[in-house]
PAFILO-390416 format. One record per residue: residue number from 0; residue in three letters; x, y, z of N, C-alpha, C in turn. Coordinates in nm, 4 decimals, decimal comma, always signed. Atoms other than C-alpha are relative to their C-alpha. Layout:
REM PAFILO-390416
{NUM; ALA; {X; Y; Z}; {X; Y; Z}; {X; Y; Z}}
...
END
This chain:
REM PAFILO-390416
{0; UNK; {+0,0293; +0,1117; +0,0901}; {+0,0263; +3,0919; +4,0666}; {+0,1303; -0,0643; -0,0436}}
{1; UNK; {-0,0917; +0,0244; +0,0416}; {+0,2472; +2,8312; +3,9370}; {+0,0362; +0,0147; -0,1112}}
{2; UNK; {-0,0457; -0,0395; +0,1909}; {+0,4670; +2,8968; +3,6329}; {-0,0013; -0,1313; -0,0637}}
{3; UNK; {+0,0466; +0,1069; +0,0920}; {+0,3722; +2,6910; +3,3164}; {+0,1207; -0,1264; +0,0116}}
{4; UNK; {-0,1170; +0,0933; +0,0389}; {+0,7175; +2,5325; +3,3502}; {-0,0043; -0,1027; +0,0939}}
{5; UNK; {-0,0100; +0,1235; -0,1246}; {+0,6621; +2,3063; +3,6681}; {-0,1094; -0,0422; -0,0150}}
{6; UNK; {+0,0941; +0,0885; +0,0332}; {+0,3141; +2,2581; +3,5965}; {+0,0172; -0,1371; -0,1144}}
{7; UNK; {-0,0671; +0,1018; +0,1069}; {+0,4710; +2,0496; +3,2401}; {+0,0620; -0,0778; +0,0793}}
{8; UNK; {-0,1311; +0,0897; -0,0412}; {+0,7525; +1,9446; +3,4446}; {-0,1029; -0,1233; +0,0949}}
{9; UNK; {+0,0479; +0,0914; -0,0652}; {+0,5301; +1,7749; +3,7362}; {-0,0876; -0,0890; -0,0723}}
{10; UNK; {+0,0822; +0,1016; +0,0423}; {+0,2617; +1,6286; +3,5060}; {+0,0846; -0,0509; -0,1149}}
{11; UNK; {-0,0870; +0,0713; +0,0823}; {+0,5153; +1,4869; +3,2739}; {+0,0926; -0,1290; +0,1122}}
{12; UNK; {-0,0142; +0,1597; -0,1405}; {+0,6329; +1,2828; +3,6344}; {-0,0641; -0,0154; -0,0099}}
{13; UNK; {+0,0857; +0,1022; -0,0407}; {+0,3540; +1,1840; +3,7031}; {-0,0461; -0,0856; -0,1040}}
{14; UNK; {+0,0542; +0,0706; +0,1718}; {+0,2368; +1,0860; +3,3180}; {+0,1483; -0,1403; -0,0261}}
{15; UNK; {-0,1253; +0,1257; +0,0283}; {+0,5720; +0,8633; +3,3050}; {+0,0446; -0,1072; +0,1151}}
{16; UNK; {+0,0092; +0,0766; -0,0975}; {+0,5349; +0,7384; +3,6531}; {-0,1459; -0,1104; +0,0078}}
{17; UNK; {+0,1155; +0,0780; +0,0354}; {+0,2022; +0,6189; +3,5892}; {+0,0098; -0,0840; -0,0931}}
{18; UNK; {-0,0216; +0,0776; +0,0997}; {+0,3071; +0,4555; +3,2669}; {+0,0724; -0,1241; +0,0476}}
{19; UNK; {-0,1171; +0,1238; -0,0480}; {+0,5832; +0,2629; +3,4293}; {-0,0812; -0,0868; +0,0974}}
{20; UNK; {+0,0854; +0,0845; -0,1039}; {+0,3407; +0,1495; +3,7204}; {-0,1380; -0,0663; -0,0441}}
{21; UNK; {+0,1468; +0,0480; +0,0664}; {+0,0629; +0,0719; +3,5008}; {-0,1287; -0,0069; +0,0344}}
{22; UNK; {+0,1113; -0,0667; -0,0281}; {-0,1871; +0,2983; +3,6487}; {-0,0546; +0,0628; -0,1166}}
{23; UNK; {+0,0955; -0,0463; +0,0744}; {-0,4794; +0,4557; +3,4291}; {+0,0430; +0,1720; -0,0320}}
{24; UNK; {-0,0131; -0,1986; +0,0204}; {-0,4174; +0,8562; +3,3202}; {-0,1180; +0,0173; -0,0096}}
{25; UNK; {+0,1472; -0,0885; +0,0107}; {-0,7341; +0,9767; +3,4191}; {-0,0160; +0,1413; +0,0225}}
{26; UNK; {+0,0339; -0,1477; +0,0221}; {-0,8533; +1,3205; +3,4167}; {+0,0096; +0,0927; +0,1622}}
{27; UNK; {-0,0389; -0,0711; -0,1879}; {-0,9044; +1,3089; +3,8072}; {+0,1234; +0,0064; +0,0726}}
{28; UNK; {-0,1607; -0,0088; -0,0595}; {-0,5528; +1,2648; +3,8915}; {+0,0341; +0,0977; -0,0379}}
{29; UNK; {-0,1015; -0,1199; +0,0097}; {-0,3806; +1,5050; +3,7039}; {-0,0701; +0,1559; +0,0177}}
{30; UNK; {+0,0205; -0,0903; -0,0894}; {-0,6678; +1,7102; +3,8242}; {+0,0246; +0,0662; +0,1261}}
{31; UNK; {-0,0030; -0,0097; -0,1282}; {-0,5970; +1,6739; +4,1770}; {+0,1522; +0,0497; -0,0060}}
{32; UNK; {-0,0839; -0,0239; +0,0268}; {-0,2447; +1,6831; +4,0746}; {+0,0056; +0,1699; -0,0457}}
{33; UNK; {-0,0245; -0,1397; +0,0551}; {-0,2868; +2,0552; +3,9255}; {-0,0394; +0,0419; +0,1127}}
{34; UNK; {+0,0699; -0,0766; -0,1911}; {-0,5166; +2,1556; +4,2723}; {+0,1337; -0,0125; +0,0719}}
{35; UNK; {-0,1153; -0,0122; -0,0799}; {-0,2092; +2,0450; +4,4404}; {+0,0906; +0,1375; -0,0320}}
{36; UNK; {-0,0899; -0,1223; +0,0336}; {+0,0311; +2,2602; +4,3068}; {-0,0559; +0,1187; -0,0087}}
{37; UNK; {+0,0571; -0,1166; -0,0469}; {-0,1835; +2,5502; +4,3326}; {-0,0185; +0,0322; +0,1039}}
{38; UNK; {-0,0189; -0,0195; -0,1973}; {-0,1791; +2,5279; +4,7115}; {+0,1044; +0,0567; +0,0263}}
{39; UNK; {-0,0864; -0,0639; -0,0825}; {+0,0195; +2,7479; +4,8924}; {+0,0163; -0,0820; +0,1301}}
{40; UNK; {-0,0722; +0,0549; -0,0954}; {+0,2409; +2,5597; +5,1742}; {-0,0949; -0,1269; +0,0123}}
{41; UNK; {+0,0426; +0,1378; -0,0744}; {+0,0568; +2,2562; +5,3694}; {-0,1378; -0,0121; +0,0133}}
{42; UNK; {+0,1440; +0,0193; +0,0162}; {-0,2728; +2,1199; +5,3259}; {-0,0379; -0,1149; +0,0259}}
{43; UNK; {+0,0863; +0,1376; -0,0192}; {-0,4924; +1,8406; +5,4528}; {-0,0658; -0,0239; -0,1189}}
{44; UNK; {+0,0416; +0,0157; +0,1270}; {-0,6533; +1,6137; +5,2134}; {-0,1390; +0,0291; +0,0070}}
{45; UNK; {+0,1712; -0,0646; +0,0083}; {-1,0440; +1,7067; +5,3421}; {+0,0426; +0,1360; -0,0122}}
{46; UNK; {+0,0468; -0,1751; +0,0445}; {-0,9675; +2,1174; +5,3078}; {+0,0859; -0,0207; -0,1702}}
{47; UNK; {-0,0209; -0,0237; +0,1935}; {-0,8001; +2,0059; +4,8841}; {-0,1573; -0,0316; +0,0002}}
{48; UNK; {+0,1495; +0,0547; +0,0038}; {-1,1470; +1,7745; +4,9081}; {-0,0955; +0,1173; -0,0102}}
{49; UNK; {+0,1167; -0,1520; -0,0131}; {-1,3670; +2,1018; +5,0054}; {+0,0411; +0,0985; -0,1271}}
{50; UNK; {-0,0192; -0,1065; +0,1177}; {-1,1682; +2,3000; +4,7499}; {-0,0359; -0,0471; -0,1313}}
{51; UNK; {-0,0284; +0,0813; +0,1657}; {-1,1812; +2,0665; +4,4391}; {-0,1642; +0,0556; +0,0069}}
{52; UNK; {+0,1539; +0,0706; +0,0551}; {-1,5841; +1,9901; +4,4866}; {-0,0388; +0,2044; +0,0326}}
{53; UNK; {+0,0266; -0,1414; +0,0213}; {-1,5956; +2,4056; +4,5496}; {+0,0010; +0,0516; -0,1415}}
{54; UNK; {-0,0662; -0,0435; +0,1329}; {-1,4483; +2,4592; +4,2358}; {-0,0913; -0,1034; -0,1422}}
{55; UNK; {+0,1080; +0,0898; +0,0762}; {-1,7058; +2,1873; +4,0645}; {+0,0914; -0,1280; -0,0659}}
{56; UNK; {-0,0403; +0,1734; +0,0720}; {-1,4538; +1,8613; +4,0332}; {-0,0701; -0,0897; +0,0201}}
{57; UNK; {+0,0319; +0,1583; -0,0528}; {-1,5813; +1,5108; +4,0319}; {+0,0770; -0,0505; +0,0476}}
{58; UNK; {-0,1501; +0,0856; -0,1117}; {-1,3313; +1,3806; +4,2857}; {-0,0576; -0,0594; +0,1041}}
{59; UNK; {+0,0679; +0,0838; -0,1161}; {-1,4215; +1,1305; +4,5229}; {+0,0611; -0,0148; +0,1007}}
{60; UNK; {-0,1290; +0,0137; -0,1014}; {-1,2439; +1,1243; +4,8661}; {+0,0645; -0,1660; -0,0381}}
{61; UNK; {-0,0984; +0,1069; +0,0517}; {-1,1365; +0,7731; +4,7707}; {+0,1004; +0,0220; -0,1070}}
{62; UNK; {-0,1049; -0,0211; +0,1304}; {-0,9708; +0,8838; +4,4238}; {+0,0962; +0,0701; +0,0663}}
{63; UNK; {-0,1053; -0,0908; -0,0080}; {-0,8140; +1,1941; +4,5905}; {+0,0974; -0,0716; +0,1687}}
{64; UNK; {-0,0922; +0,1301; -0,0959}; {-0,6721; +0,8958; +4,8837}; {+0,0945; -0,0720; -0,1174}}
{65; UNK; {-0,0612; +0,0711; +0,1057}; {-0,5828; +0,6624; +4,6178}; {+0,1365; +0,0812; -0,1080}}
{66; UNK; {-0,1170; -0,0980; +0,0893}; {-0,3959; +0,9475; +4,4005}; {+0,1333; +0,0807; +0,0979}}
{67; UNK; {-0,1075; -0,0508; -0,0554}; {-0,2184; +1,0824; +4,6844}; {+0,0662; -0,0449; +0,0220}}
{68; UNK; {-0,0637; +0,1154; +0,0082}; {-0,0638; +0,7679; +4,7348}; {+0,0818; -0,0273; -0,0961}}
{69; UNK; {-0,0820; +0,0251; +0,0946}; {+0,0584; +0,7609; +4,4298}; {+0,0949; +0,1278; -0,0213}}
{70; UNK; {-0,1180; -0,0788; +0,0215}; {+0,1937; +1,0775; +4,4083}; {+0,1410; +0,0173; +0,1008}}
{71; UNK; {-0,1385; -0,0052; -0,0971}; {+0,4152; +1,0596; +4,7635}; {+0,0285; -0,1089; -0,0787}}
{72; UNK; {-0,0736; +0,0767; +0,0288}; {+0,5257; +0,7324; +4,5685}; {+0,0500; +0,0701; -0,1281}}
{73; UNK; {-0,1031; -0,0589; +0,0910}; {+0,6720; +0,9197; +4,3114}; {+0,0453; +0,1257; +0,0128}}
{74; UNK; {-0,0651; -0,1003; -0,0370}; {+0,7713; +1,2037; +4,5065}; {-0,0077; +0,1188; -0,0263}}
{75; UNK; {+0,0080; -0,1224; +0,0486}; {+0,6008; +1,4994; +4,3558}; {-0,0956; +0,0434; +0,1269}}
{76; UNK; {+0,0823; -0,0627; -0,1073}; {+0,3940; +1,5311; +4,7006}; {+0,0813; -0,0450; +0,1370}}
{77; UNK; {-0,0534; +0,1170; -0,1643}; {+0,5740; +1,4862; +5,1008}; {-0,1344; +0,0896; +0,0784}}
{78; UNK; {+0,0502; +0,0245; -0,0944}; {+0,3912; +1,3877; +5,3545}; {+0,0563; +0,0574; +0,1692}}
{79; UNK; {-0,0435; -0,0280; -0,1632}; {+0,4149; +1,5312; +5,7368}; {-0,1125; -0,0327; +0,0901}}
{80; UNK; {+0,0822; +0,1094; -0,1055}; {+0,2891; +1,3728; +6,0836}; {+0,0242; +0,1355; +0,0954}}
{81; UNK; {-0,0913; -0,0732; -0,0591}; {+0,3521; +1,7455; +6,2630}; {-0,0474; -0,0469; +0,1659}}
{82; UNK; {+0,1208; +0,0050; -0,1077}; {+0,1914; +1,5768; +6,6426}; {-0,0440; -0,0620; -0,0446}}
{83; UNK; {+0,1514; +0,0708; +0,0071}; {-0,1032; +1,4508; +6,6863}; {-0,0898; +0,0482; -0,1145}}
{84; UNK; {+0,0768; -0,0493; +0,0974}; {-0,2564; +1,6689; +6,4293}; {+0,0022; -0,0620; -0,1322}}
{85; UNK; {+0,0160; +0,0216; +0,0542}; {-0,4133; +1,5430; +6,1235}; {+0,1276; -0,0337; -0,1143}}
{86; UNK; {-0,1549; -0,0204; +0,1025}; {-0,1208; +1,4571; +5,8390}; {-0,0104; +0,1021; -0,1208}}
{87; UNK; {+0,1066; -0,0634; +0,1168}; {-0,1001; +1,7121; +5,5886}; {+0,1524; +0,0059; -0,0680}}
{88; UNK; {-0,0647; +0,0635; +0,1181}; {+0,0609; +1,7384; +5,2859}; {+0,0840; +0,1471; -0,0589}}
{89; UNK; {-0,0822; -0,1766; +0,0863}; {+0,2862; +2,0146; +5,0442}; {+0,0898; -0,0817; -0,1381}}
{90; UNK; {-0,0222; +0,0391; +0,1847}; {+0,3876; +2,0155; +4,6708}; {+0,2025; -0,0546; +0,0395}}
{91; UNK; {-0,1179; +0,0102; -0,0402}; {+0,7603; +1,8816; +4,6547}; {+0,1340; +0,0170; -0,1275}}
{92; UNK; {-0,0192; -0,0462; +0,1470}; {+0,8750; +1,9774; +4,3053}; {-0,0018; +0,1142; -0,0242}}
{93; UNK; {-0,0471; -0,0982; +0,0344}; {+1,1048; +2,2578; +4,2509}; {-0,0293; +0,0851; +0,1212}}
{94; UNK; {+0,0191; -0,0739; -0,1221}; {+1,0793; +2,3668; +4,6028}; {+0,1288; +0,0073; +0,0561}}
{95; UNK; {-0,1159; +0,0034; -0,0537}; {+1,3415; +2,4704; +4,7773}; {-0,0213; -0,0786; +0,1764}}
{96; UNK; {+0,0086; +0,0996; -0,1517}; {+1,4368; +2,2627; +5,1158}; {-0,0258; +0,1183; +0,0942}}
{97; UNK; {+0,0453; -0,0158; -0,1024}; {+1,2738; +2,3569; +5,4227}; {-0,0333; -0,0446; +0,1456}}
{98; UNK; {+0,0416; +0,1179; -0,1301}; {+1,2160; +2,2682; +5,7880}; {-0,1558; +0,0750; +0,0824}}
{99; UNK; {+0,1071; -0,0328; -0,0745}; {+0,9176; +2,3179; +6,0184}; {+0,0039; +0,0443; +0,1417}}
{100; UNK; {+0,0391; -0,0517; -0,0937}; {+0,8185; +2,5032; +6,3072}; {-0,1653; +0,0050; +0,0640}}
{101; UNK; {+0,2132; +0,0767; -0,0364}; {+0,4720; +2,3573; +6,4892}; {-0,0448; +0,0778; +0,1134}}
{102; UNK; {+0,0315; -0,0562; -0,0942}; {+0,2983; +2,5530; +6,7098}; {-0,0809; -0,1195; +0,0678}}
{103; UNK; {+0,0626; +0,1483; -0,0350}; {+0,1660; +2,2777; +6,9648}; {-0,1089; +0,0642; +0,0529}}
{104; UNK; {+0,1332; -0,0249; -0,0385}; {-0,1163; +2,4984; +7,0986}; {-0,1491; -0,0253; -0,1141}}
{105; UNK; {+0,1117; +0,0002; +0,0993}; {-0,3020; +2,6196; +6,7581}; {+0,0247; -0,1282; -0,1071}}
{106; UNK; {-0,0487; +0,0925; +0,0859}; {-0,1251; +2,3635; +6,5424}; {+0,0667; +0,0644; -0,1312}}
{107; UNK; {-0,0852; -0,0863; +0,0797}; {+0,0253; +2,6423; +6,2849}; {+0,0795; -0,0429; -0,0228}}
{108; UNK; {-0,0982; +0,0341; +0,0473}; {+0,2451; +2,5470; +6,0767}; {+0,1223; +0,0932; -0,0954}}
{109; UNK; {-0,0868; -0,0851; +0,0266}; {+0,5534; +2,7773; +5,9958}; {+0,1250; -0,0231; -0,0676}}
{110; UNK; {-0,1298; +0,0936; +0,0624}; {+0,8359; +2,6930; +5,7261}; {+0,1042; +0,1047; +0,0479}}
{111; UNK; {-0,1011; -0,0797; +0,0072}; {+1,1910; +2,8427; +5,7415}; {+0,1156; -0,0744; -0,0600}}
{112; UNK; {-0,0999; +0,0639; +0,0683}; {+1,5187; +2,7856; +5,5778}; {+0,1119; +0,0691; +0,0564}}
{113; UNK; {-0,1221; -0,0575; -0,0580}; {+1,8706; +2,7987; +5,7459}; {+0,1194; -0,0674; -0,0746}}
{114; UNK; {-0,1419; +0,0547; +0,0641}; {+2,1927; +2,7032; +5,4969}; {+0,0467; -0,0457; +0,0749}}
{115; UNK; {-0,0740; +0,0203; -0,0688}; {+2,3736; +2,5929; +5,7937}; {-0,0573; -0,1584; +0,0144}}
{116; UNK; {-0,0104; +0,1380; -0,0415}; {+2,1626; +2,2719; +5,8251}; {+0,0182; -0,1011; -0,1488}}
{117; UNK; {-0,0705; +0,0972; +0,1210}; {+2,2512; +2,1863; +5,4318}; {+0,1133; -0,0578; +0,0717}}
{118; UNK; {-0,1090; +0,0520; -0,0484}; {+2,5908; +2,1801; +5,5745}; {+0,0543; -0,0993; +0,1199}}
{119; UNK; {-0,0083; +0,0971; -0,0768}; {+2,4896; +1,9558; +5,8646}; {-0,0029; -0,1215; -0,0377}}
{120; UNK; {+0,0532; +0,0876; +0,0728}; {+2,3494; +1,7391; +5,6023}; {+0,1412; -0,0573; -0,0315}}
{121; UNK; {-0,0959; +0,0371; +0,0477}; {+2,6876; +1,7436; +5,4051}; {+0,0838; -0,0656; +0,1093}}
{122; UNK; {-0,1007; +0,0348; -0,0639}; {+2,9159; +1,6980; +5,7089}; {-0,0691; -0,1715; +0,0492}}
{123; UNK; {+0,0741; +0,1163; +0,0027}; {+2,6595; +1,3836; +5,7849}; {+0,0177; -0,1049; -0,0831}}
{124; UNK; {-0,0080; +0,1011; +0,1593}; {+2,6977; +1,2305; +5,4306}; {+0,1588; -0,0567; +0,0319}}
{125; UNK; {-0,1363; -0,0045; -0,0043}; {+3,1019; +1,2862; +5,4665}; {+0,0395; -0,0526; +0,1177}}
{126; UNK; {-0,0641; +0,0891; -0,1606}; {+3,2046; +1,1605; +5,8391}; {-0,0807; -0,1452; -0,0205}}
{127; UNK; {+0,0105; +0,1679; +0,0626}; {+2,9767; +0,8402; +5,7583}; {-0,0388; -0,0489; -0,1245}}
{128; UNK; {+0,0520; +0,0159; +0,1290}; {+2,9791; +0,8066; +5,4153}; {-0,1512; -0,0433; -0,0369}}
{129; UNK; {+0,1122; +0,0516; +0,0332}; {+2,5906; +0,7975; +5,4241}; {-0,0378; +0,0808; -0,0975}}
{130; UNK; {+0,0841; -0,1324; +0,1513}; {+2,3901; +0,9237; +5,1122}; {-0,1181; +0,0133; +0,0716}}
{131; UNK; {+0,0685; -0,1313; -0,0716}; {+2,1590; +1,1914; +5,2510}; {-0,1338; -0,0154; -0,1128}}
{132; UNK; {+0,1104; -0,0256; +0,1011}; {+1,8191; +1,1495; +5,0530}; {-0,0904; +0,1353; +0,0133}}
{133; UNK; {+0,0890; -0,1558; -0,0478}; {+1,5967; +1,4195; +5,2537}; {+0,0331; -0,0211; +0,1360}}
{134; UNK; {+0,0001; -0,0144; -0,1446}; {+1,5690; +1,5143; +5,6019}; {-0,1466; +0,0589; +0,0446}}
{135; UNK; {+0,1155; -0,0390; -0,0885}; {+1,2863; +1,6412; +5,8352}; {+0,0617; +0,0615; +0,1212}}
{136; UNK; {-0,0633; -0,0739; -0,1070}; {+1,3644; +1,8730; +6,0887}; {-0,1711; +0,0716; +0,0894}}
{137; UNK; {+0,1517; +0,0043; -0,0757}; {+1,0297; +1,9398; +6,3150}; {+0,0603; +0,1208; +0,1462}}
{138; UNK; {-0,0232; -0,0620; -0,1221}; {+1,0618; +2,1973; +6,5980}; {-0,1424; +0,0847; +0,0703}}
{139; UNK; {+0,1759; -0,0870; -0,0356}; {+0,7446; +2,2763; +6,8188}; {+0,0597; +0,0718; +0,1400}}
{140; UNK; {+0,0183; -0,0799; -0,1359}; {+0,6529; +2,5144; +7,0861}; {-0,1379; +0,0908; -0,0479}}
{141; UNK; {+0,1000; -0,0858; +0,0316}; {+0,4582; +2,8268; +7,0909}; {+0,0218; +0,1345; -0,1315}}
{142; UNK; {-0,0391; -0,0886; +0,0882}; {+0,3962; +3,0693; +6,7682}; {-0,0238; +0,1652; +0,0969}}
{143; UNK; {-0,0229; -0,1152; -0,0805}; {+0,4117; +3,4299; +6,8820}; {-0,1684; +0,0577; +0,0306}}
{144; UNK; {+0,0956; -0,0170; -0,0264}; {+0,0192; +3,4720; +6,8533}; {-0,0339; -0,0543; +0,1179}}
{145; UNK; {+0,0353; +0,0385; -0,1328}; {-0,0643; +3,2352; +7,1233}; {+0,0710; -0,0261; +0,1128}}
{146; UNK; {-0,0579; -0,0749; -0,0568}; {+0,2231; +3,3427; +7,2867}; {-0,0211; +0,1525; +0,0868}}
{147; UNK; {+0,0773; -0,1047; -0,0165}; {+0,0378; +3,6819; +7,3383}; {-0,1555; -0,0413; +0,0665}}
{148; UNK; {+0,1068; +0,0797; -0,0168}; {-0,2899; +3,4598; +7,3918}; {+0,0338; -0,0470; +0,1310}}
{149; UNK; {+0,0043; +0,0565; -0,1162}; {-0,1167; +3,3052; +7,6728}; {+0,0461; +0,1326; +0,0944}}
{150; UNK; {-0,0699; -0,1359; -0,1185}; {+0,0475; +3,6457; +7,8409}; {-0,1738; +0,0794; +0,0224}}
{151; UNK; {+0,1478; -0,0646; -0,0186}; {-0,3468; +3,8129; +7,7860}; {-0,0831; -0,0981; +0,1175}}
{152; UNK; {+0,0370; +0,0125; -0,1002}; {-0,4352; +3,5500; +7,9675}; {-0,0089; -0,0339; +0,1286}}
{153; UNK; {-0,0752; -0,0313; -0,1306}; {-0,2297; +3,5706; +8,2660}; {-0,0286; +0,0849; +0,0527}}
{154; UNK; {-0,0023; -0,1298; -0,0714}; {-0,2480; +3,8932; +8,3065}; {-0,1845; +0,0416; +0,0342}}
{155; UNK; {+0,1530; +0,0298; -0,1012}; {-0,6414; +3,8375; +8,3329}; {-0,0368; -0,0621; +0,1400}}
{156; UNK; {-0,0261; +0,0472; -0,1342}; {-0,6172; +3,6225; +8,6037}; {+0,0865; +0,0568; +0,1097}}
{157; UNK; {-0,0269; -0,1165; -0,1474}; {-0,3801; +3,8342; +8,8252}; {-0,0312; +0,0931; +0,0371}}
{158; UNK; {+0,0522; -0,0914; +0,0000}; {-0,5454; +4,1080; +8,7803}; {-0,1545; -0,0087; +0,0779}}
{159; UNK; {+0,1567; -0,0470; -0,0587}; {-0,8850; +3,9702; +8,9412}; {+0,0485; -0,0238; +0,1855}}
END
């Protein structure tokens, strides 16, 4: 679960981002907004959808469209395209940086973190004085399950 301190922290963005944009503070946002942050890693917006109306919200797939929108515009939610697969989403507030690993068979999605590509970042910023906002780092192939999935079923076929 998340600690009380980022739950304040994120709905205090969004409560002052909404003010400034002169959107409504309704109940369903900073609902959907709390469902978010209770997600563990990456989530499509029909399996939050299935969870909210599980859990007995009034959320309408339009609101929880409309709100997600607003929250990648104020940056407490990023967005990923990993493929062809559906876009799905992850909390982005008080997270530490991460890159991805896509399995292109099942579509699995696998985070990891290597210090070495901060420092690619930095040496990036510094040789062309560019300012570095975020990055995306995407790397597909096979995860080690259907890796095993594909050797099982090799070894079926030579075997007949």
């Amino acid at each position: 679960m998340m600690a009380p301190e980022v739950q304040q922290n994120v709905q205090h963005i969004f409560s002052e981002y909404l003010s400034r944009q002169g959107h409504r503070k309704t109940p369903e946002r900073f609902a959907i907004l709390s469902e978010i942050y209770a997600q563990d890693g990456h989530f499509d917006i029909e399996r939050l959808y299935v969870s909210m109306k599980r859990k007995k919200y009034r959320v309408s797939r339009a609101t929880l469209y409309n709100t997600m929108d607003l929250l990648l515009d104020c940056k407490l939610v990023r967005k990923h395209q990993f493929g062809t697969a559906q876009a799905q989403f992850e909390r982005a507030q008080n997270f530490r940086q991460h890159d991805h690993v896509i399995c292109t068979a099942c579509n699995k999605v696998m985070e990891f973190c290597d210090p070495r590509i901060q420092g690619i970042r930095n040496t990036v910023a510094e040789v062309m004085g560019f300012e570095v906002s975020h990055h995306a780092l995407h790397i597909y192939g096979l995860c080690p399950d259907c890796i095993k999935e594909r050797e099982r079923n090799h070894d079926q076929h030579s075997n007949r």
